[in-house]
PDB file of N, CA, C and O in Angstrom:
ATOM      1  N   UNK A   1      60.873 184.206 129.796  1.00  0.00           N
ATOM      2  CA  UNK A   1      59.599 184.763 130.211  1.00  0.00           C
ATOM      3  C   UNK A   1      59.315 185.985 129.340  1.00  0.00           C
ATOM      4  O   UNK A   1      60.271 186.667 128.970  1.00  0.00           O
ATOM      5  N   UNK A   2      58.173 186.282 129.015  1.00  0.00           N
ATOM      6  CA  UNK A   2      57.980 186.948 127.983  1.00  0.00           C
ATOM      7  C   UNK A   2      57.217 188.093 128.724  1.00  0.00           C
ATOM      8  O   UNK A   2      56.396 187.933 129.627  1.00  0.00           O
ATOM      9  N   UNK A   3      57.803 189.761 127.961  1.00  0.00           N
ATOM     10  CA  UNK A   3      57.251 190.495 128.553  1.00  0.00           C
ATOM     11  C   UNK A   3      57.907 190.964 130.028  1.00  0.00           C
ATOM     12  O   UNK A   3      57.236 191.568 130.865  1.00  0.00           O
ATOM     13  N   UNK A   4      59.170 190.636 130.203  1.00  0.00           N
ATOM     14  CA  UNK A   4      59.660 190.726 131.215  1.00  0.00           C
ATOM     15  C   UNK A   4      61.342 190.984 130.576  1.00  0.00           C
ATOM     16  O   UNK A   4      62.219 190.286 130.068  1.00  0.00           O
ATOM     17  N   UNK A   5      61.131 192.552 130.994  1.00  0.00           N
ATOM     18  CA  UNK A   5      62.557 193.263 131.032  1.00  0.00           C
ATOM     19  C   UNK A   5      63.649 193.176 131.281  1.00  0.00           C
ATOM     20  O   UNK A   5      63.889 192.208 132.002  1.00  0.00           O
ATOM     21  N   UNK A   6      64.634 193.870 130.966  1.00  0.00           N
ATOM     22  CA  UNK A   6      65.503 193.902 132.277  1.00  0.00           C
ATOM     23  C   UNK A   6      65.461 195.302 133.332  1.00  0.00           C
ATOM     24  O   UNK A   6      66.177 195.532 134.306  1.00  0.00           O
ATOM     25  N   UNK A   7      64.524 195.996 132.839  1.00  0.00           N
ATOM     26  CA  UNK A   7      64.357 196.979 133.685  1.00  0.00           C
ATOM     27  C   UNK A   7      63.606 196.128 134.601  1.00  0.00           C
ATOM     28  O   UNK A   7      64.007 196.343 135.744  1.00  0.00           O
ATOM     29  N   UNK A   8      62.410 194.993 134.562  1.00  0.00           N
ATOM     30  CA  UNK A   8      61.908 194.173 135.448  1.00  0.00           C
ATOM     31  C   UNK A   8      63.093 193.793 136.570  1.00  0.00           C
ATOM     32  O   UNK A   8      62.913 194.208 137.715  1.00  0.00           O
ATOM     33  N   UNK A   9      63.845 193.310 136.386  1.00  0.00           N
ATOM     34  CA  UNK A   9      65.261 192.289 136.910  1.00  0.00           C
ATOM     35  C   UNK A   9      65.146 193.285 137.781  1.00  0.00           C
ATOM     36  O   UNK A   9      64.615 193.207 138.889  1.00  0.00           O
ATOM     37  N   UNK A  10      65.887 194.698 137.049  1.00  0.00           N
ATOM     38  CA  UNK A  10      66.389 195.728 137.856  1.00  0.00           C
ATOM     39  C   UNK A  10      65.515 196.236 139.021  1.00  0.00           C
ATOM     40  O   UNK A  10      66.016 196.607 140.083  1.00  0.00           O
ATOM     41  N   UNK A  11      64.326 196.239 138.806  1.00  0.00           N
ATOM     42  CA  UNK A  11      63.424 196.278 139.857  1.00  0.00           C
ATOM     43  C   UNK A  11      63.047 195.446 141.046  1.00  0.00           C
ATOM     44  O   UNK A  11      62.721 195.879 142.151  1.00  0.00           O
ATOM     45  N   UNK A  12      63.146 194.054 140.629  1.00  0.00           N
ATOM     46  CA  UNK A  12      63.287 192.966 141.751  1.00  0.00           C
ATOM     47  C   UNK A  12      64.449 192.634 142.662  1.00  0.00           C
ATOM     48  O   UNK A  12      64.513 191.984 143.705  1.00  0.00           O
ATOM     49  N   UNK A  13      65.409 193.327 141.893  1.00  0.00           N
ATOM     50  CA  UNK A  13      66.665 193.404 142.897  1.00  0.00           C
ATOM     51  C   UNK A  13      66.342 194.914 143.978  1.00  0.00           C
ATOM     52  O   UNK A  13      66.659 195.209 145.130  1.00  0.00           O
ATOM     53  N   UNK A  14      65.605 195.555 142.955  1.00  0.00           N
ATOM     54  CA  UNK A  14      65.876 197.131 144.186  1.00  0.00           C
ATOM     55  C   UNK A  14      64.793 196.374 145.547  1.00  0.00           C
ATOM     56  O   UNK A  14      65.150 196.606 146.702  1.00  0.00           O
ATOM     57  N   UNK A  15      63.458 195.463 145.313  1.00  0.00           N
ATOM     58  CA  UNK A  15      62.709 195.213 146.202  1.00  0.00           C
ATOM     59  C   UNK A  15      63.280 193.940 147.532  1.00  0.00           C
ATOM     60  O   UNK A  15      62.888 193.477 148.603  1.00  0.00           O
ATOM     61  N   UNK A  16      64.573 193.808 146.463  1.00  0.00           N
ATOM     62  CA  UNK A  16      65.187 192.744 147.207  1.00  0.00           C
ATOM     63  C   UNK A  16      65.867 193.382 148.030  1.00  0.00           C
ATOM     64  O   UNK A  16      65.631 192.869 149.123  1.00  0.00           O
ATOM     65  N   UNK A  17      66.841 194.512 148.190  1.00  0.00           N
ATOM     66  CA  UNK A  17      67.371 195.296 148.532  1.00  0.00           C
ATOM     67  C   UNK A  17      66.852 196.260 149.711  1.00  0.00           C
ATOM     68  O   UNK A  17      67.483 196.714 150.666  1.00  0.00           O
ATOM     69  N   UNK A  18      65.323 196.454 149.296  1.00  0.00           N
ATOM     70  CA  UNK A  18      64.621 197.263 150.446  1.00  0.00           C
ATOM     71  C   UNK A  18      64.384 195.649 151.699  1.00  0.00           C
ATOM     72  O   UNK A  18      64.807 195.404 152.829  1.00  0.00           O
ATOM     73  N   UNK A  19      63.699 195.061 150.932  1.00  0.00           N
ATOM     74  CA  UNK A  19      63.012 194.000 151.831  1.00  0.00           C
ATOM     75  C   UNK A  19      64.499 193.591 153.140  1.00  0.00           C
ATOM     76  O   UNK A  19      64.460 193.421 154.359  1.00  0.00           O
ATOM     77  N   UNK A  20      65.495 193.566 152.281  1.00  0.00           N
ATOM     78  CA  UNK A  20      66.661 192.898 153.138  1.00  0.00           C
ATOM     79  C   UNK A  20      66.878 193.935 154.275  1.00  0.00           C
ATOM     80  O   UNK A  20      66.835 193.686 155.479  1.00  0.00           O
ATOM     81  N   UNK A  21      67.118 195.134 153.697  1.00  0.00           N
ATOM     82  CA  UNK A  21      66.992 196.003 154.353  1.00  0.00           C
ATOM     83  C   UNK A  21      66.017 195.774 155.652  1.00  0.00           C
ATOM     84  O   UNK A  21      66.486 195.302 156.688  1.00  0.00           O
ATOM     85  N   UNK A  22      64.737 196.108 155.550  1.00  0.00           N
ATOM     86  CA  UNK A  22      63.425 195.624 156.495  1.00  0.00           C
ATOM     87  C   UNK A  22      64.004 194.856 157.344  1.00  0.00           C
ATOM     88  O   UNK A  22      64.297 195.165 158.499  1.00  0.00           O
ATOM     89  N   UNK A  23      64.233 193.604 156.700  1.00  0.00           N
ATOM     90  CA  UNK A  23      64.374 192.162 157.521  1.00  0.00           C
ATOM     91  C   UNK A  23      65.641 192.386 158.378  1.00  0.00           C
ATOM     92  O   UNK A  23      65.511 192.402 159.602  1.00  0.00           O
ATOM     93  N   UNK A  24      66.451 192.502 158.003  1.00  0.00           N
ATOM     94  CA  UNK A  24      68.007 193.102 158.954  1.00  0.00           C
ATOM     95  C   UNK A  24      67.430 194.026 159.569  1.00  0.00           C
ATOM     96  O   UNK A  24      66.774 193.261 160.276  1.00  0.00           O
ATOM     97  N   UNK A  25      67.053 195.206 159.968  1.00  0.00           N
ATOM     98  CA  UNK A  25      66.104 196.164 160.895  1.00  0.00           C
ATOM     99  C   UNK A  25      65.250 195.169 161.790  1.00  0.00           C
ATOM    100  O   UNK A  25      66.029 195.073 162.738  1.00  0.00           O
ATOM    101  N   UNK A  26      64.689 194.752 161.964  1.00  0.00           N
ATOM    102  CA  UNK A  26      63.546 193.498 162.338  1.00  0.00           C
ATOM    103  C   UNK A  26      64.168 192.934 162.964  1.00  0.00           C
ATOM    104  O   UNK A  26      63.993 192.982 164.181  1.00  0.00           O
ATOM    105  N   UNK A  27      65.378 191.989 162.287  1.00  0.00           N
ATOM    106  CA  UNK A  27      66.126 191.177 163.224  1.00  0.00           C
ATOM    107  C   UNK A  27      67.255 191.369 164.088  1.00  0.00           C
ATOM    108  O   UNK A  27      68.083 190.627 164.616  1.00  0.00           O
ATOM    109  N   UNK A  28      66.934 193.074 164.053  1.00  0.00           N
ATOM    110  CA  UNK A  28      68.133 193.483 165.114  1.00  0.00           C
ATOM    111  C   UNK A  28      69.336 193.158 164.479  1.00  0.00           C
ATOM    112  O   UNK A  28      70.194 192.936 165.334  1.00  0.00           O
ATOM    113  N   UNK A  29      69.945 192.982 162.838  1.00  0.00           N
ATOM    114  CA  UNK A  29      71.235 192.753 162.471  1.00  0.00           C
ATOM    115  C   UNK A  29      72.117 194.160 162.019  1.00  0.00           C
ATOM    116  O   UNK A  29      73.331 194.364 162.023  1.00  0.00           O
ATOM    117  N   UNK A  30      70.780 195.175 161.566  1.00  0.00           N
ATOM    118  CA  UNK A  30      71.215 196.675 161.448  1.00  0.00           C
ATOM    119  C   UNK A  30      70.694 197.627 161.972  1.00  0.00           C
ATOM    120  O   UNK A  30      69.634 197.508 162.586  1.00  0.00           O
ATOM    121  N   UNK A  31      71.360 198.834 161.834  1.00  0.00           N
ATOM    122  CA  UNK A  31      70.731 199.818 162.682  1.00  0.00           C
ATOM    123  C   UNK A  31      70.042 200.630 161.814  1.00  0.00           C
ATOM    124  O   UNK A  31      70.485 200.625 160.665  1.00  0.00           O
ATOM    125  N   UNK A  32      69.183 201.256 162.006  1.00  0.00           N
ATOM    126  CA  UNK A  32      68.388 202.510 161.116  1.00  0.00           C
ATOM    127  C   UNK A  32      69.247 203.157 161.044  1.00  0.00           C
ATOM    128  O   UNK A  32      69.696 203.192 159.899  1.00  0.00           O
ATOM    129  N   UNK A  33      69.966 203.982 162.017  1.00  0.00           N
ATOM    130  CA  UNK A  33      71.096 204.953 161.269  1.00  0.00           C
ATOM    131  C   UNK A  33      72.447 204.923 160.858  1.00  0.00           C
ATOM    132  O   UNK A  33      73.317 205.774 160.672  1.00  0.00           O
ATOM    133  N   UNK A  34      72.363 203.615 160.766  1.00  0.00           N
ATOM    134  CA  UNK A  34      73.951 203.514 160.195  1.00  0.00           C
ATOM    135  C   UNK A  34      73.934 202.718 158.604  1.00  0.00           C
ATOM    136  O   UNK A  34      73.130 201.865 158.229  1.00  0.00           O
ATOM    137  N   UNK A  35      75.055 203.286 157.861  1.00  0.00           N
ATOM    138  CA  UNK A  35      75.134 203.324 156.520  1.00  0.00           C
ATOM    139  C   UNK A  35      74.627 202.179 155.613  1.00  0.00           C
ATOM    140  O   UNK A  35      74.203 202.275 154.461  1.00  0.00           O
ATOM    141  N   UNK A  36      74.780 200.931 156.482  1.00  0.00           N
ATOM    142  CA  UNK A  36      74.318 199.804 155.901  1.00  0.00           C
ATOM    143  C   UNK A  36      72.896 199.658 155.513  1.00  0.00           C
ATOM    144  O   UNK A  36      72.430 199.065 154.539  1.00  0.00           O
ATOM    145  N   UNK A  37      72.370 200.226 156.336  1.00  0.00           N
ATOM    146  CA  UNK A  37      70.749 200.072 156.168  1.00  0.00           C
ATOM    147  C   UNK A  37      70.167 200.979 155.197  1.00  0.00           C
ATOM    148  O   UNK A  37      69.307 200.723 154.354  1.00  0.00           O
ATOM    149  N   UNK A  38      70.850 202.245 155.472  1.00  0.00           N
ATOM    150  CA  UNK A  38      70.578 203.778 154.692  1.00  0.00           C
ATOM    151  C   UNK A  38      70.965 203.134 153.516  1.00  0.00           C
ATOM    152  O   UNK A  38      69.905 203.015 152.901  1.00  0.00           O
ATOM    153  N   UNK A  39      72.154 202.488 152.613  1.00  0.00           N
ATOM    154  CA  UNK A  39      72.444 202.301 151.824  1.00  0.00           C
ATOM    155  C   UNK A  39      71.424 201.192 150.624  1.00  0.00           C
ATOM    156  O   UNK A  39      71.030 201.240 149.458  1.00  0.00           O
ATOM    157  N   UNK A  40      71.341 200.102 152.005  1.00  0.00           N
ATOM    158  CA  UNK A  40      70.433 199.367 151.234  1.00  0.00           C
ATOM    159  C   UNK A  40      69.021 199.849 150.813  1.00  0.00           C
ATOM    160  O   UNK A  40      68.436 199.409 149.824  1.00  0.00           O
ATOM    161  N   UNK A  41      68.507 200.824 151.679  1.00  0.00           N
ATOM    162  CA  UNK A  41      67.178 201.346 150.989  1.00  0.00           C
ATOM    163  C   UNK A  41      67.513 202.654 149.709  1.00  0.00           C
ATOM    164  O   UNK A  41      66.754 202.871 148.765  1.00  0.00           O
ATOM    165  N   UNK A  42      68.601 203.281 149.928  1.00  0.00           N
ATOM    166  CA  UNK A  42      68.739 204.226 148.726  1.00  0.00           C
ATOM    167  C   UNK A  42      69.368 203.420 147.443  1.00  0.00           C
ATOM    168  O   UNK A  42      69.009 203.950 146.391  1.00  0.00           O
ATOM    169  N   UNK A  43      69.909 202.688 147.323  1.00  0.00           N
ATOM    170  CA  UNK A  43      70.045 201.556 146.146  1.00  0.00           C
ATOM    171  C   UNK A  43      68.695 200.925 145.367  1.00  0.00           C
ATOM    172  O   UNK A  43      68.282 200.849 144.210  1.00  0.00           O
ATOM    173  N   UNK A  44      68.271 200.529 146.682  1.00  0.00           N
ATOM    174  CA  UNK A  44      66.872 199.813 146.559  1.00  0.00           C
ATOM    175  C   UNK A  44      66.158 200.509 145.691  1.00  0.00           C
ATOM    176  O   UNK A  44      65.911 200.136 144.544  1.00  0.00           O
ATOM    177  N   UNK A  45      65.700 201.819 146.330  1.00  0.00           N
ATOM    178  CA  UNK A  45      64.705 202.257 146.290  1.00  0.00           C
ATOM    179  C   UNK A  45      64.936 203.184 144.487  1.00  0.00           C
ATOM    180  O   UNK A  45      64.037 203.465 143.694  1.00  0.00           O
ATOM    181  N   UNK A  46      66.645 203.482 144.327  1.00  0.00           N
ATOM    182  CA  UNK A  46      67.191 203.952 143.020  1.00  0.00           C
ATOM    183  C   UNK A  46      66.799 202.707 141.778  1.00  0.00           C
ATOM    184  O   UNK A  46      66.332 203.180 140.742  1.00  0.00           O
ATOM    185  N   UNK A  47      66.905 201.698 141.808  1.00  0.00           N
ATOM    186  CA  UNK A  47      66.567 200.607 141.169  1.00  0.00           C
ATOM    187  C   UNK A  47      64.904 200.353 140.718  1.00  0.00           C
ATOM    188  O   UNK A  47      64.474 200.120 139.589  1.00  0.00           O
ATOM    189  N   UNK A  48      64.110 200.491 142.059  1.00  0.00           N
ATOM    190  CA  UNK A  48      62.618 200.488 141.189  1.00  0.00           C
ATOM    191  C   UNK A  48      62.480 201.628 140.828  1.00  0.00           C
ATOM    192  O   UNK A  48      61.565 201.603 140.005  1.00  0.00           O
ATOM    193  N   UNK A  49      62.897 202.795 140.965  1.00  0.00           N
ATOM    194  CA  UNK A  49      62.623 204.147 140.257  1.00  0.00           C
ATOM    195  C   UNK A  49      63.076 203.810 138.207  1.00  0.00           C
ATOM    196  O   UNK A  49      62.538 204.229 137.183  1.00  0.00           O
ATOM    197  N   UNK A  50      63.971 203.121 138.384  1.00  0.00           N
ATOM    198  CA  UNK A  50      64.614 202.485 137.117  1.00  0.00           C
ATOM    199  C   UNK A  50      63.768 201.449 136.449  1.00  0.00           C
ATOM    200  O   UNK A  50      63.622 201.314 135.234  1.00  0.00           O
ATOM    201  N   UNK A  51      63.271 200.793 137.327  1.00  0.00           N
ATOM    202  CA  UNK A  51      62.123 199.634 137.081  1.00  0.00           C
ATOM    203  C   UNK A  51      60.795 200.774 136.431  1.00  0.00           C
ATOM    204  O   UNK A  51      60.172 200.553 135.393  1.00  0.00           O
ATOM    205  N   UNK A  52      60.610 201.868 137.251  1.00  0.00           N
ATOM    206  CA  UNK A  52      59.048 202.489 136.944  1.00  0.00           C
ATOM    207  C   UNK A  52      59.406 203.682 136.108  1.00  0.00           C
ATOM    208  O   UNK A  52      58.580 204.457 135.626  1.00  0.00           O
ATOM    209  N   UNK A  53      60.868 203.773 135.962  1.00  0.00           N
ATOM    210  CA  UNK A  53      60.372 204.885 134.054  1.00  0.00           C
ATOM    211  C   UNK A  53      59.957 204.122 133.385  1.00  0.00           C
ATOM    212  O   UNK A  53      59.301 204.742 132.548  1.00  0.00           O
ATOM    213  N   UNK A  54      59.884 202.654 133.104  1.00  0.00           N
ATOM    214  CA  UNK A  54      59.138 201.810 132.207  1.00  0.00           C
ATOM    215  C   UNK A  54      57.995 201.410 132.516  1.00  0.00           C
ATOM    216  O   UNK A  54      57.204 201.105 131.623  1.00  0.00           O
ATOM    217  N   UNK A  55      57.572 201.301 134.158  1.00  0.00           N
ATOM    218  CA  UNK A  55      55.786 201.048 133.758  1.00  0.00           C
ATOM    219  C   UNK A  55      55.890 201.858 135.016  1.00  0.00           C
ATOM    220  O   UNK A  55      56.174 201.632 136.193  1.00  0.00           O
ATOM    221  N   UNK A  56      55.475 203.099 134.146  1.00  0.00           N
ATOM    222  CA  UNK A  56      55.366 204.192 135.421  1.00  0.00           C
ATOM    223  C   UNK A  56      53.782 204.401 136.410  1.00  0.00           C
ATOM    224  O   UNK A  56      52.641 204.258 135.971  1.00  0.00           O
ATOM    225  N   UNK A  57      54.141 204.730 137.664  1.00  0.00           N
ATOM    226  CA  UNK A  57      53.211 204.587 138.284  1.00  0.00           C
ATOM    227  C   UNK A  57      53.006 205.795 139.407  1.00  0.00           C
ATOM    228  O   UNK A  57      53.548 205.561 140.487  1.00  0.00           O
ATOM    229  N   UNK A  58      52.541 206.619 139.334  1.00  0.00           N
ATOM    230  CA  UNK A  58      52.823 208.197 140.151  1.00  0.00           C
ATOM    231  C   UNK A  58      53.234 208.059 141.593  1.00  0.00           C
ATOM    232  O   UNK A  58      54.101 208.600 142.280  1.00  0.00           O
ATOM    233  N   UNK A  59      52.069 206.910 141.872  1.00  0.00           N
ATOM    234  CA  UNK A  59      52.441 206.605 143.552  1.00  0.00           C
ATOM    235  C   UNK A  59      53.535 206.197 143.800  1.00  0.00           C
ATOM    236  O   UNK A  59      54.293 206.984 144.367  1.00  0.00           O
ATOM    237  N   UNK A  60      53.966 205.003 143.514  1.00  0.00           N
ATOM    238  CA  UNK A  60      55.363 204.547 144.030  1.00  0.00           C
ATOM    239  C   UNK A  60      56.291 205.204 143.182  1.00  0.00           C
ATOM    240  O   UNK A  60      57.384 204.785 143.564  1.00  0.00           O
ATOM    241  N   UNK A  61      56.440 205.856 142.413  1.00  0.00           N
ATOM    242  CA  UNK A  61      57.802 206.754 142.017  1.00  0.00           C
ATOM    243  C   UNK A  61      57.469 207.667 143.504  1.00  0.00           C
ATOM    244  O   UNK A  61      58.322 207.452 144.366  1.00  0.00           O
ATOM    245  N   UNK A  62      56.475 208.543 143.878  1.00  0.00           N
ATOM    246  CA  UNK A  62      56.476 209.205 145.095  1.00  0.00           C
ATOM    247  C   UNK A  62      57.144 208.933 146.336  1.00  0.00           C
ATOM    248  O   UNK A  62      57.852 209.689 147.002  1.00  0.00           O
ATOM    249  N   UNK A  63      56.683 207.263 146.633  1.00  0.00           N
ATOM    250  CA  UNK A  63      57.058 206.503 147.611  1.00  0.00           C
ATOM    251  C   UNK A  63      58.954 206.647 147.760  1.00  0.00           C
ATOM    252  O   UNK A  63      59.641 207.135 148.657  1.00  0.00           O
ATOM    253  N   UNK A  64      59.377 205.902 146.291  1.00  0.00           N
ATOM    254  CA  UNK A  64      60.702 206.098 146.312  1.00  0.00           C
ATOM    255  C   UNK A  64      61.388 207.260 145.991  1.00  0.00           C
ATOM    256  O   UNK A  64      62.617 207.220 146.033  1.00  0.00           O
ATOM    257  N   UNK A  65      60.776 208.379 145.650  1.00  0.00           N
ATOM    258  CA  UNK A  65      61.491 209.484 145.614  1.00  0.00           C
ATOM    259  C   UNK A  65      61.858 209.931 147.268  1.00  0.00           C
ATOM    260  O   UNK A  65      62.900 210.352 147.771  1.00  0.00           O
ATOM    261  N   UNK A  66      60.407 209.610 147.892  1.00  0.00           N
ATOM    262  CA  UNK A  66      60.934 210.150 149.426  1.00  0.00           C
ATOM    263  C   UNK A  66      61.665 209.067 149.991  1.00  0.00           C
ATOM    264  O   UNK A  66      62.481 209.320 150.878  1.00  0.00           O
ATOM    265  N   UNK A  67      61.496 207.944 149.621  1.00  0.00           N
ATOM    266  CA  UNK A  67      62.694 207.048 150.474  1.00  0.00           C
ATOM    267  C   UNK A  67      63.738 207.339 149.841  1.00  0.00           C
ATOM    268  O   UNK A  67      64.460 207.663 150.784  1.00  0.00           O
ATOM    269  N   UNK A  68      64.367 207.466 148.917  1.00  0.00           N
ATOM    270  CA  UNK A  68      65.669 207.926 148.368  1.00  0.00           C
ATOM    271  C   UNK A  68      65.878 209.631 149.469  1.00  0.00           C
ATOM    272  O   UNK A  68      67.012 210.019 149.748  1.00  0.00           O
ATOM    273  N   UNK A  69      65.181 210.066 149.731  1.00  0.00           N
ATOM    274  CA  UNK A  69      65.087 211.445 150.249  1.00  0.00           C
ATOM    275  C   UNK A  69      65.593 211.124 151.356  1.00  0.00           C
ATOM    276  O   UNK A  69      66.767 211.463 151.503  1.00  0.00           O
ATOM    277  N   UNK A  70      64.936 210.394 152.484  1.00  0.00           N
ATOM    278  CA  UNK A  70      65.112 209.773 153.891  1.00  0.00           C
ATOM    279  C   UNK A  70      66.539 209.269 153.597  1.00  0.00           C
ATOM    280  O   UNK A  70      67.533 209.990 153.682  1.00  0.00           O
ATOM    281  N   UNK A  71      66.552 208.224 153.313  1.00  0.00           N
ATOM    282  CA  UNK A  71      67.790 207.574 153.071  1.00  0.00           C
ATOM    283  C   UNK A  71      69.202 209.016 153.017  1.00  0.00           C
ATOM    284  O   UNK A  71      70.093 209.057 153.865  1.00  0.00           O
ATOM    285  N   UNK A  72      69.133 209.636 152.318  1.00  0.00           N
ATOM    286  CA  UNK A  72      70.238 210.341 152.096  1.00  0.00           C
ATOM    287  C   UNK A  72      70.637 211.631 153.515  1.00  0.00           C
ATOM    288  O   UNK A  72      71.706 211.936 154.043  1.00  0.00           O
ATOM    289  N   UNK A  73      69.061 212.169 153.759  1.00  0.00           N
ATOM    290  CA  UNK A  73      69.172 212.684 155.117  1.00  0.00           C
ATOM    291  C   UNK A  73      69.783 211.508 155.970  1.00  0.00           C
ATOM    292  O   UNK A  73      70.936 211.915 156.109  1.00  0.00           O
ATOM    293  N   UNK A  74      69.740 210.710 156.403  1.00  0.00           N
ATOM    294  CA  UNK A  74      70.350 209.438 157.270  1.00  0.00           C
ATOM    295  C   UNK A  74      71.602 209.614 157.490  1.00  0.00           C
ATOM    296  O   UNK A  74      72.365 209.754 158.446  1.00  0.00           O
ATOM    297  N   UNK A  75      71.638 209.545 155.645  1.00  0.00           N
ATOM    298  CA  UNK A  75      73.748 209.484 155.705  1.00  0.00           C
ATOM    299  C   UNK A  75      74.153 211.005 155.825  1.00  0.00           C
ATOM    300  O   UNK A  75      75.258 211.358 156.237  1.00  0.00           O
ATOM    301  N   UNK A  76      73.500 211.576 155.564  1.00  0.00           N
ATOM    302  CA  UNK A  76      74.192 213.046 155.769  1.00  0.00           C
ATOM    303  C   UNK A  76      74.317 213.424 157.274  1.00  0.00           C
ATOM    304  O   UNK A  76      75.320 213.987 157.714  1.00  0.00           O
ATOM    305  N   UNK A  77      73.006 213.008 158.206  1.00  0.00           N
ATOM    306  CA  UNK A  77      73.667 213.142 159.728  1.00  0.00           C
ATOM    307  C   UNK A  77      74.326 211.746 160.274  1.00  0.00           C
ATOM    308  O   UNK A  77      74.653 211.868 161.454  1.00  0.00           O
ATOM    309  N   UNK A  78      74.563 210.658 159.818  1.00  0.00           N
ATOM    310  CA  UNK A  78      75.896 209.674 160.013  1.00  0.00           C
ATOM    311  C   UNK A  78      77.350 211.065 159.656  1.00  0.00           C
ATOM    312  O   UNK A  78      77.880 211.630 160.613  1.00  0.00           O
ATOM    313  N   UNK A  79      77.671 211.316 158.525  1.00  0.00           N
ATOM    314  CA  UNK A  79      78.443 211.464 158.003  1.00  0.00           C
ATOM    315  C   UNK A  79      78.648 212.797 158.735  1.00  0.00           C
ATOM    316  O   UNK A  79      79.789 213.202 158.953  1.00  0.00           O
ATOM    317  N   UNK A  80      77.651 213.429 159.087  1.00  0.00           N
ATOM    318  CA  UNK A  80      78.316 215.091 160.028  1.00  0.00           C
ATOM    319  C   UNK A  80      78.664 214.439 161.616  1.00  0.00           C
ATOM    320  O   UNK A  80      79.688 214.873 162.142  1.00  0.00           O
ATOM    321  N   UNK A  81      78.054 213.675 162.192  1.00  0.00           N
ATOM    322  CA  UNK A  81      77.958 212.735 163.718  1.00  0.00           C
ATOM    323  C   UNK A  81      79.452 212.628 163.762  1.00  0.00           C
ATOM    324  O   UNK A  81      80.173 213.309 164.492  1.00  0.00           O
ATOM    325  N   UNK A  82      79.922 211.554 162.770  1.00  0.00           N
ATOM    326  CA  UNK A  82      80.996 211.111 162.525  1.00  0.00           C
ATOM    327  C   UNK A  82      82.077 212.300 162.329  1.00  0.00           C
ATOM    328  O   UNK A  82      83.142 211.897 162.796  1.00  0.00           O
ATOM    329  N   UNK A  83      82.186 213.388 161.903  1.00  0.00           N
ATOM    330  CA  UNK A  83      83.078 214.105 161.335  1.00  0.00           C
ATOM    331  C   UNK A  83      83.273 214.936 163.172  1.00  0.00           C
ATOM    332  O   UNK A  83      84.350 215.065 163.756  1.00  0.00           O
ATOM    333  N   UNK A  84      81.844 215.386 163.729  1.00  0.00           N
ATOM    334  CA  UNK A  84      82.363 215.913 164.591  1.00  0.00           C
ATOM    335  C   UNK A  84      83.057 214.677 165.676  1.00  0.00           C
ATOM    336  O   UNK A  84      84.203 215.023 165.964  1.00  0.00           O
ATOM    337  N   UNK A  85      82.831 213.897 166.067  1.00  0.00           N
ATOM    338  CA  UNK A  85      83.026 212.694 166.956  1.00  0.00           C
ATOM    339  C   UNK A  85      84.816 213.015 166.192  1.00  0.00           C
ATOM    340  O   UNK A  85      85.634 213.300 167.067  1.00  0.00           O
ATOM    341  N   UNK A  86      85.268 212.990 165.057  1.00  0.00           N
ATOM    342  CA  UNK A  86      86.249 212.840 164.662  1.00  0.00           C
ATOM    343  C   UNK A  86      87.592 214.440 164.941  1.00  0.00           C
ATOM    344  O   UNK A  86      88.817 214.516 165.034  1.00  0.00           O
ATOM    345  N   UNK A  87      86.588 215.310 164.975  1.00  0.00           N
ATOM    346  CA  UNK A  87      87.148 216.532 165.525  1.00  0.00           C
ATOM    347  C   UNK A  87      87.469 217.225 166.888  1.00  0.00           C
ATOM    348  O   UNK A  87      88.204 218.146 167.243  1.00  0.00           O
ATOM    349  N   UNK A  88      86.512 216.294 167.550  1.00  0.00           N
ATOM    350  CA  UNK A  88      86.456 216.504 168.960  1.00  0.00           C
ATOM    351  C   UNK A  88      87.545 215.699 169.829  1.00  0.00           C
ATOM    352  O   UNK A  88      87.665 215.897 171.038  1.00  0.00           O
ATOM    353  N   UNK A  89      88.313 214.792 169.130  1.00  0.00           N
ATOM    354  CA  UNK A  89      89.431 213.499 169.865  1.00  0.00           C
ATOM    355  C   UNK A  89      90.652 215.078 169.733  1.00  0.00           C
ATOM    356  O   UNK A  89      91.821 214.988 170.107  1.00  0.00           O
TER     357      UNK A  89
END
């Protein structure tokens, strides 16, 4: 296919990555705050940022800068939840 990157690739996997994300949320298979989900959208969302230094686009670099943002707040209160839950036994 012509005209089609691999920064393209790299981008259809990050949308694959959010979407799965979505769909596991939806179907009740993950939780919003636990790492699996957080993970799959900060991957995701790191991948079309990779996709759009090559056809850059102001809005959705925005979009995924704050979902990369969200995402990492997520794991940072997983990861303090967990530490005290782990101090308190």
């Amino acid at each position: 296919m012509e005209g089609y990157g691999w920064y393209d690739l790299v981008g259809n996997v990050g949308v694959a990555l959010v979407l799965s994300a979505y769909l596991g949320l939806t179907l009740g298979r993950l939780a919003s705050d636990r790492p699996p989900y957080l993970l799959l959208n900060l991957v995701g969302s790191a991948l079309l940022l990779v996709s759009l230094a090559f056809a850059f686009n102001l809005s959705a670099v925005l979009i995924q800068v704050f979902w990369i943002a969200i995402s990492l707040i997520g794991l940072a209160r997983w990861f303090r939840a967990r530490r005290r839950r782990a101090t308190a036994r």
